[in-house]
N, C-alpha and C positions, 0 to 999 in steps of 0.2 A: 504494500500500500504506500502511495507517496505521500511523503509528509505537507506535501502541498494542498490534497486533496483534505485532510484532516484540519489543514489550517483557514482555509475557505469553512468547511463546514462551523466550525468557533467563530469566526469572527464575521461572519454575515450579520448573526442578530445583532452582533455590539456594532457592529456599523449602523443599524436602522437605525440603534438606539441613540446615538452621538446624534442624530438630527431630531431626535425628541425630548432632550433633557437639556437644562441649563446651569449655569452653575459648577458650584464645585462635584455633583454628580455627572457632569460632562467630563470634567478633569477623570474622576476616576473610570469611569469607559474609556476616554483617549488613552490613559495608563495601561490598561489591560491592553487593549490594541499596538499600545507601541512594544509593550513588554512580548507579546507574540508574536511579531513581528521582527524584533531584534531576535529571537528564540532561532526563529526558521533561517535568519541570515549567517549569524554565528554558525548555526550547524555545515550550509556549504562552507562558509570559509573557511572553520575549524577542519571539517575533514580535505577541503583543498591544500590547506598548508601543510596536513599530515602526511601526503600523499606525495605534494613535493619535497621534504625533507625524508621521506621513505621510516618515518618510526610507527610502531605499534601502535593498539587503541588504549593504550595503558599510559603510555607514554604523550602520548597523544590526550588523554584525559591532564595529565598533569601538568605537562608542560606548555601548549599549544591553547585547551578551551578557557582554562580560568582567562586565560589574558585577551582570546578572541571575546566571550559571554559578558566581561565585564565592559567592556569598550564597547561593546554593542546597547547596552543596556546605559551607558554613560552619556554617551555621545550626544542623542535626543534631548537627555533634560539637560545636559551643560548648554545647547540651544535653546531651550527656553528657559530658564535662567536666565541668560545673557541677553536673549528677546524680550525676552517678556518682563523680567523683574519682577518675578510673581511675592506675595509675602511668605514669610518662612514657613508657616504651617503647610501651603501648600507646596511647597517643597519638598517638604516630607512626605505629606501626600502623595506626588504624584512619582518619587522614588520608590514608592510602598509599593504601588500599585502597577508599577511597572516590570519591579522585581518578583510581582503575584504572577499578572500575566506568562511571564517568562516561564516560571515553575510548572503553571499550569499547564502552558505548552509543551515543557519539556517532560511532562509526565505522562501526555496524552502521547504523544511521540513514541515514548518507551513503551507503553502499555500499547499502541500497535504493533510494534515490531517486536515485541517476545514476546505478548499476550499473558494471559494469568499467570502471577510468578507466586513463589512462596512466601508465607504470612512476613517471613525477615526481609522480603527486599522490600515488599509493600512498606513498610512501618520504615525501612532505610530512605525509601523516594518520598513517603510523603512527611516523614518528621525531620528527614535528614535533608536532602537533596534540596526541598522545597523550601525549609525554615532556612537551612545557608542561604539561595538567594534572600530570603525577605531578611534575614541580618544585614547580610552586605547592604541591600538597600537603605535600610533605616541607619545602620549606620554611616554613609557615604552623606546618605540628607540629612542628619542630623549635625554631621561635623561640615558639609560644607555650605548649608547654610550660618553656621558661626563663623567660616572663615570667611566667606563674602561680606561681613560688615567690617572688614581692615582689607583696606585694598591691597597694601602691603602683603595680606597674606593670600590675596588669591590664587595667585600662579602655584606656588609653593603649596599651600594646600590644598587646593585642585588635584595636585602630581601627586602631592602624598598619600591622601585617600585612595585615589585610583590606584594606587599602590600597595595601599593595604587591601582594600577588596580583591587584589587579584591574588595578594600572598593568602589573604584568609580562602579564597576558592583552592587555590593549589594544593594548600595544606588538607582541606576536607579531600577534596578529591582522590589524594594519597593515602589518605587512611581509610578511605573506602577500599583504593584497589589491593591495600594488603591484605584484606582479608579478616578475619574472625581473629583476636578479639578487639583490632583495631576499630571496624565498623561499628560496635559501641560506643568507640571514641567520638567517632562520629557524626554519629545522632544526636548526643550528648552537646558537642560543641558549639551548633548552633542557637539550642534548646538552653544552655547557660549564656550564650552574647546577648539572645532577646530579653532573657531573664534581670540579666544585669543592666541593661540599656533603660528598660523598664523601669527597674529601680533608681537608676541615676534621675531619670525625668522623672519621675516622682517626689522624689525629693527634691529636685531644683526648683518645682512647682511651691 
């Protein structure tokens, strides 16, 4: 099945829907759609660059998606950001929502192409795979809307985030492909960044 046809079927209705809502529930449909859409692009490039530099899909997961998936996922909102000058909530917002889209896509993807897997991968793609992107997101929008009000530090922390969201993707990604008991680790690590991000905005509040 092409991953193309799967992605038309999803994102037809959020397309009517973008012409029927206003608001910040437009933002989170356009989210969902950009976040699916970076999904389907990452995937040819990641596997195009695999294929020119001739490494495995293992390797190919570590070294190659984190850094194609997170630059695909960035690129849209560092544009409107710099378009738009949206306020900071919705920055977060529409980093959340983007990094939801993406998972969702990348789950319906998997769940085509290997069909019903067992109760550990399930609970690995949907607490693991999928909270990683929504970490990275919320953290990416949360530190770089702070770093946007010192000009001084945009560039710099612009680089640095996208830097950290690709080390934090690598590093999941790695302890996925070793194996039992690492994939634990894994579940785990995204499931304590939301937890603790959580708490820190809580308390800042």
């Amino acid at each position: 099945m092409y991953i193309e046809n799967i992605f038309v079927l999803v994102a037809a209705p959020l397309i009517a829907c973008l012409f029927c809502v206003r608001g910040r529930p437009r933002l989170v449909v356009a989210g969902l759609l950009v976040g699916m859409t970076a999904c389907l692009l990452s995937a040819y490039v990641s596997s195009f660059a695999a294929q020119l530099v001739g490494i495995d899909a293992v390797r190919a997961a570590v070294e190659i998606a984190p850094a194609v998936e997170e630059m695909a996922k960035f690129l849209p909102l560092l544009f409107y950001l710099v378009i738009v000058g949206p306020d900071p909530e919705d920055v977060d917002l529409a980093f959340i929502m983007v990094a939801v889209g993406f998972a969702t896509m990348e789950s319906a993807f998997y769940l085509s192409e290997s069909g019903l897997a067992s109760p550990m991968t399930l609970l690995l793609r949907g607490l693991g795979t999928s909270m990683m992107h929504v970490a990275c997101g919320v953290v990416v929008g949360f530190g770089l809307t702070r770093a946007w009000k010192h000009p001084w530090l945009r560039a710099a922390g612009t680089f640095g985030l996208l830097c950290l969201a690709m080390t934090y993707h690598g590093v999941f990604n790695l302890l996925v492909a070793a194996g039992d008991p690492a994939r634990i680790a894994a579940i785990a690590m995204p499931l304590v960044t939301l937890t603790a991000l959580l708490a820190v905005r809580r308390y800042r509040r």
